[in-house]
N, C-alpha and C positions, 0 to 999 in steps of 0.2 A: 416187260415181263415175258421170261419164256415158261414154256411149261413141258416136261416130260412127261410121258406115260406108258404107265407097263400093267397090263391087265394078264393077270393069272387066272384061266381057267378052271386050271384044276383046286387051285386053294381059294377061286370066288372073289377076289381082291383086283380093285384098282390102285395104283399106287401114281399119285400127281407130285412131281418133284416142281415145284418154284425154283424161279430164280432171277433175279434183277428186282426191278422197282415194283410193290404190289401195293395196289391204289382202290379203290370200291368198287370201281370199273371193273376191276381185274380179279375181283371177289364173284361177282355179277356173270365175268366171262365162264371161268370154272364149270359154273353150274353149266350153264348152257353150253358148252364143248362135254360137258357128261352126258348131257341128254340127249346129244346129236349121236354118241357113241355108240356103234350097233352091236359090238363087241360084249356091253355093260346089261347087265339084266338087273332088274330091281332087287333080286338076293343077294348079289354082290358086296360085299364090303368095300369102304373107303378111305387109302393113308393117303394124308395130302402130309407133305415135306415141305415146311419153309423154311428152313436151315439155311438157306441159299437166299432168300430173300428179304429183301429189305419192306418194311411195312407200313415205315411212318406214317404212308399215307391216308393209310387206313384209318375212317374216323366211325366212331360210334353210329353214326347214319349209315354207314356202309352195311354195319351189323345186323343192326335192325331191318334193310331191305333187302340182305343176304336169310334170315332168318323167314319173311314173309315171302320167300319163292317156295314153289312148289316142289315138294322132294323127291327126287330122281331116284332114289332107293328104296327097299320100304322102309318104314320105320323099325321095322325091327333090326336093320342091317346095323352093324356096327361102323363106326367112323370115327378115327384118331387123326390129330391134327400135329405134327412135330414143331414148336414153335421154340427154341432158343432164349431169346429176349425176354425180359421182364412186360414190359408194351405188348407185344405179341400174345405173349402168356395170356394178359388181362382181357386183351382184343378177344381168344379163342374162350375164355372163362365167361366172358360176357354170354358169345353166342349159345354157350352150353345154358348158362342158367335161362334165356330168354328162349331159346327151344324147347326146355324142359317137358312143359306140359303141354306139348304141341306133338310129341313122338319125332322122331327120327334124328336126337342128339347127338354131341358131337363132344368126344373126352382128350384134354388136349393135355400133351407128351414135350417133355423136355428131350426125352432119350429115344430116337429110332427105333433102336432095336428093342426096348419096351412097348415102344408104341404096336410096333409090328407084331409084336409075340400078341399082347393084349387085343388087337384088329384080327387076328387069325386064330384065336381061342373059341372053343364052342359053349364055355359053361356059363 
C-alpha cells in the first residue's frame, strides 16, 4: 500500500490518495500517519481516495476496529471516502452506519470531484 498526501491550509483539508493493496493493517495505518501529522489539526477535513486501490482485503473486523479508534479530527469535521467498487462502496457504508452515533462519520463517494466539492462545503 502506498499512500499520498496533500494538506490544504487554507481550504482545512487533508486529502490521502491509496494505492496498491489495502488490507485492515493498512486501514489501522492511515489513522496513525494522521495523528503523527503536525501539519493536521482536529478542524481539518478528510478526502481519503481509493480509486487506486484495491481492498479485497479488507474484512468486516477491519471496520469494526477502524471504527473503535480514537478520532483524529473532531467530530464535527467532515470526511469523504472515494471508493469505486461495489465491495468498497459496502466496506465505506458499513463504517458510516457503525460510526453514526459515535460522531465523527464518514460519507462515502463514487465521484471525486463530488466527493471533494461535498468535503470542502460549509452548509
Amino acid at each position: 500500500m502506498r499512500v499520498s498526501r496533500e494538506v490544504d491550509r487554507t481550504r482545512r483539508i487533508v486529502i490521502l490518495g491509496v494505492s496498491g493493496e489495502l488490507d485492515d493493517e493498512g486501514l489501522l495505518r492511515l489513522v496513525a500517519e494522521l495523528q503523527k501529522d503536525p501539519e493536521v489539526t482536529p478542524n481539518f477535513a478528510l478526502l481519503i481516495d481509493l480509486r487506486e486501490a484495491s481492498g479485497l482485503a479488507v474484512t468486516g473486523n477491519g471496520v469494526r476496529a477502524l471504527v473503535a479508534q480514537p478520532l483524529v479530527l473532531s467530530p464535527i469535521s467532515r470526511r469523504a471516502v472515494v471508493v469505486p467498487t461495489d465491495l468498497g462502496f459496502g466496506m465505506a457504508r458499513m463504517y458510516e452506519i457503525l460510526r453514526e452515533h459515535r460522531g465523527g462519520g464518514i460519507r462515502a463517494f463514487r465521484d471525486f470531484d463530488e466527493a471533494q466539492r461535498w468535503v470542502t462545503s460549509r452548509d
